[in-house]
N, C-alpha and C positions, 0 to 999 in steps of 0.2 A: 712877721718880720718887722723888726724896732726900725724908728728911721733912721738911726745909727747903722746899723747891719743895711736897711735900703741905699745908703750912699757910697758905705763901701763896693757893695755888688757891682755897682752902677760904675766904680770909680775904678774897678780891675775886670769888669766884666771882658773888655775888647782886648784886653792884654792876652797874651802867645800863652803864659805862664798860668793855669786854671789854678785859683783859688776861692773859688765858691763850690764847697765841695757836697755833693747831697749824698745824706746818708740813708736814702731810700731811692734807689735807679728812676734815673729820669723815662726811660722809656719804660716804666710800669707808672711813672703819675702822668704820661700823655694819656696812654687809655685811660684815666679817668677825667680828660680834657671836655670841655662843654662841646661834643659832638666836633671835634677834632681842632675848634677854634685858638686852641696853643692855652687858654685860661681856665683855672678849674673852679668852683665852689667852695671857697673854705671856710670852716668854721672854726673861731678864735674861741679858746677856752676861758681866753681870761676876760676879752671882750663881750665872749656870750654873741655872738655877731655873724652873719656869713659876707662874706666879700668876694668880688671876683678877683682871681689870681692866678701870674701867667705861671707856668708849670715848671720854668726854670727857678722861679723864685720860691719853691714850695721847699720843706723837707731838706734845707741845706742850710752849713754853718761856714763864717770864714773859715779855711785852713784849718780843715779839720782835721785834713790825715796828714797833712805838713809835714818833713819829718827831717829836722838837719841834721840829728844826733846818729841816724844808723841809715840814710842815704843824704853824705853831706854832698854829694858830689849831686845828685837830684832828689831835691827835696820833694817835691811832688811825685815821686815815683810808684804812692801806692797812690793816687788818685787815677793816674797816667793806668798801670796793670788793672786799678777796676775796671775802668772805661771797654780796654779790653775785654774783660772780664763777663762783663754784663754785655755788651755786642755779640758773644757766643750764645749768651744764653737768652735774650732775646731774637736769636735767628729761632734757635731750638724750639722758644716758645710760639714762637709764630709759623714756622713749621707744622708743629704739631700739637697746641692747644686752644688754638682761638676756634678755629669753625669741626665740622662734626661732630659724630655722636660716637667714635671709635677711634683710640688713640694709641698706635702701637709704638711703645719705646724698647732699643735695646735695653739689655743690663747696665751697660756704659751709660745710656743717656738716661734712665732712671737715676742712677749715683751720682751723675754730674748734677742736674736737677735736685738731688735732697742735699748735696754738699756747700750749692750757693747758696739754696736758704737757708742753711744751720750756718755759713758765714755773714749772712745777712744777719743773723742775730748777735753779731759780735762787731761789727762793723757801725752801728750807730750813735749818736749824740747821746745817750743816755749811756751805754756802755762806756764812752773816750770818759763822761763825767766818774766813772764808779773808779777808773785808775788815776785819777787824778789829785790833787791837793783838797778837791773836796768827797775824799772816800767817806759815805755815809757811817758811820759808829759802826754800827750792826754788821757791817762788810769789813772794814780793817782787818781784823783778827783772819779770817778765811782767805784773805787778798796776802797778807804778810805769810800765812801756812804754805801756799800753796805758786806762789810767783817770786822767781828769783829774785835776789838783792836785786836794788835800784829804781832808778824813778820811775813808778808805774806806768806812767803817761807814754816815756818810749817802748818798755816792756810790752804793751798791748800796742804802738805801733810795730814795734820790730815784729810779732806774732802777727797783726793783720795783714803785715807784708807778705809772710811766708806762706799763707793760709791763701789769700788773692792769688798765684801762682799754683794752688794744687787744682786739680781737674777728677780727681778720686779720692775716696775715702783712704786707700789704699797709699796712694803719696803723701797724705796729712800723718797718717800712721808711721810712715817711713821716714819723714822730713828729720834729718839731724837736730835742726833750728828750732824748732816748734816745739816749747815748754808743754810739760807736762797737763799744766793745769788745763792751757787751750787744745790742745793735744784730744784730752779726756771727754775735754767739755762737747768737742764736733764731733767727736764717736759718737757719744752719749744722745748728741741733738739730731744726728741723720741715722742711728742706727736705734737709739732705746736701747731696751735693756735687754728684749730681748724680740730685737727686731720692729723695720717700720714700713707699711706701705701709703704707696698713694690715691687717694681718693680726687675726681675731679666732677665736679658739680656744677650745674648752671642755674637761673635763678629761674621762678617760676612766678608770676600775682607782680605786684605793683613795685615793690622794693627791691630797690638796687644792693651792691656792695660799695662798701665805701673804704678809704684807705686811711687809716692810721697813722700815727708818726710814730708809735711803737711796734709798725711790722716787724714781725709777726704775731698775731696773738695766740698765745699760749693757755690750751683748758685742761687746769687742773680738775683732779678729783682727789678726794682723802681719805687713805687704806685706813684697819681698823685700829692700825700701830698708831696713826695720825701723822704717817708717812703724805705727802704730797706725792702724787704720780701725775707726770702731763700723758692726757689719754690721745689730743691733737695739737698741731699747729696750724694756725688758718693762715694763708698767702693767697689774698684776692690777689687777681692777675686783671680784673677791667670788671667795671658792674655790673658785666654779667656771670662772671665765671670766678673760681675760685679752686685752688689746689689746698688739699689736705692731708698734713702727714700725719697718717693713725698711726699708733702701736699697735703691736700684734696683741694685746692684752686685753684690747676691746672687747673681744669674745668671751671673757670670762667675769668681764664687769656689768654690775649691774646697770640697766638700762633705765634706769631712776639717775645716775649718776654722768651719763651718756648725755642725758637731755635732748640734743637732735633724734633727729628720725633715724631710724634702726636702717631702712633702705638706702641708705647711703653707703653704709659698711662693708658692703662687698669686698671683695676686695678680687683686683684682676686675677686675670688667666692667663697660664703660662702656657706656650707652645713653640717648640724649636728654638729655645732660650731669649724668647721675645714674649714681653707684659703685652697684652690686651686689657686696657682702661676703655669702660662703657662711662658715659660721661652721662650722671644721675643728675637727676632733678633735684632741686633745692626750692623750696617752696617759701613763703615770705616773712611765715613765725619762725624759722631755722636762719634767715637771711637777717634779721632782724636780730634775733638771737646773737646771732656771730657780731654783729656791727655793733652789739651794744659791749664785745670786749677792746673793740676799739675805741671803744669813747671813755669807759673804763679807766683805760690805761695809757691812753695819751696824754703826752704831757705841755702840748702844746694847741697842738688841732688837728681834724682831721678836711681831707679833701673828698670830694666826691663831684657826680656831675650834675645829677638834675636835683634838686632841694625839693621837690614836690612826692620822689620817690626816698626820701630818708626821713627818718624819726629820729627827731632830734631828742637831747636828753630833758626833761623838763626840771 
């Protein structure tokens, strides 16, 4: 955080009107709080540096989802529906992902669960910048194909509005409002191509999970075409635990290309239309592995709790 953007916080924090908006759920960066002390570990990319830092100040931009053009009457209104948003699904996750070794979800709460994290990927500081005035070259032409006339910056908010508001795949699919392009994009990111489950791992040896500013990280592989195919997505949920959306493809790809350990792959058991998730082991070259596409691909920093259990990039 600039100490430009530190004054501001500082300067609207107490106000009724929430405009420090984070584009990574605050109650997934407390789990990676220094043993529940409210301040996490961060490490600055540009600084090369770790600092301690409180967890309200991590992973947030002024007014980012701000929106007077398509809610003039409440501009804050998609920040206001996340809040909700993420309250549901951190009850869910605490519910039924932090402790045991056996996770039963309905169908409902499986879909609920792969729908916020595939709107979590549209929902961030790197996404607001791609519809913005500063659309990278290489994106223009595919942004102008496929997003209706007008200024893209409300076009992705008016879509992050509609999309905060669905609760199934099925309502995103149905939603009047919801262009095509974002539309495609959540099918494609909670469902693949053809089909996705989920995998949930805990850590095992010395290394923790750390959290990225570009949650979630996405692992490609490359068909013979030199098609890119994402085979996961990684969503640490607290340093020790982590949720993974496989494709159903896994099975036919090779395991040279896999890279992680093959024992994770399972994939749950159906009975009387409820998933049985066994929550595998994750060992500390697979833990290590995953956190190094968060360092990757962050564009800023990443948080974590104890520095003693991450490998920093050299």
């Amino acid at each position: 955080m600039s100490s430009g953007d530190f004054l501001l916080y500082n300067n609207f924090k107490m106000r009724n009107e929430p405009h420090w908006h984070h584009y990574i759920p605050q109650f997934l960066i407390r789990n990676f709080s220094s043993r529940g002390d409210g301040f996490v570990r961060y490490y600055s990319l540009k600084k090369k540096e770790i600092t301690n830092m409180p967890t309200e100040e991590v992973f947030a931009y002024y007014d980012l989802y701000r929106d007077e053009t398509n809610n003039p009457n409440d501009p804050v209104k998609i920040e206001s529906d996340l809040a909700k948003y993420e309250g549901e699904i951190a009850k869910l996750l605490k519910d039924k992902f932090y402790r045991g070794n056996e996770i039963i979800l309905t169908s409902n709460e499986e879909d609920k669960i792969k729908l916020f994290f595939a709107i979590m990927m549209y929902r961030n500081a790197q996404v607001n910048k791609i519809f913005s005035d500063k659309v990278p070259e290489d994106l223009k032409e595919l942004i102008q194909q496929n997003i209706p006339e007008g200024d893209p910056n409300d076009v992705w908010k008016r879509n992050l509005g509609y999309l905060v508001n669905c609760r199934s795949l099925k309502e995103v699919v149905d939603h009047p409002g919801i262009d095509d392009f974002f539309r495609n994009s959540v099918f494609y990111a909670t469902f693949g191509l053809f089909g996705t489950y989920l995998i949930v791992a805990e850590r095992r040896g010395n290394s923790e999970f750390v959290l990225g500013d570009s949650f979630p990280y996405t692992h490609m592989s490359i068909a013979k075409d030199g098609t890119k195919i994402p085979l996961f997505l990684y969503f640490p949920i607290s340093p020790e635990r982590i949720i993974i959306l496989a494709t159903s493809l896994i099975k036919k790809t090779p395991q040279s290309a896999i890279i992680i350990d093959e024992a994770l792959l399972r994939m749950p058991t159906v009975t009387n239309g409820k998933m049985k998730y066994t929550v595998k082991k994750i060992y500390e070259k697979d833990v290590d592995f995953i956190n190094g596409f968060a360092f990757r691909t962050a564009t800023k920093g990443i948080a974590f709790r104890d520095e003693d259990k991450v490998k920093l990039p050299e």
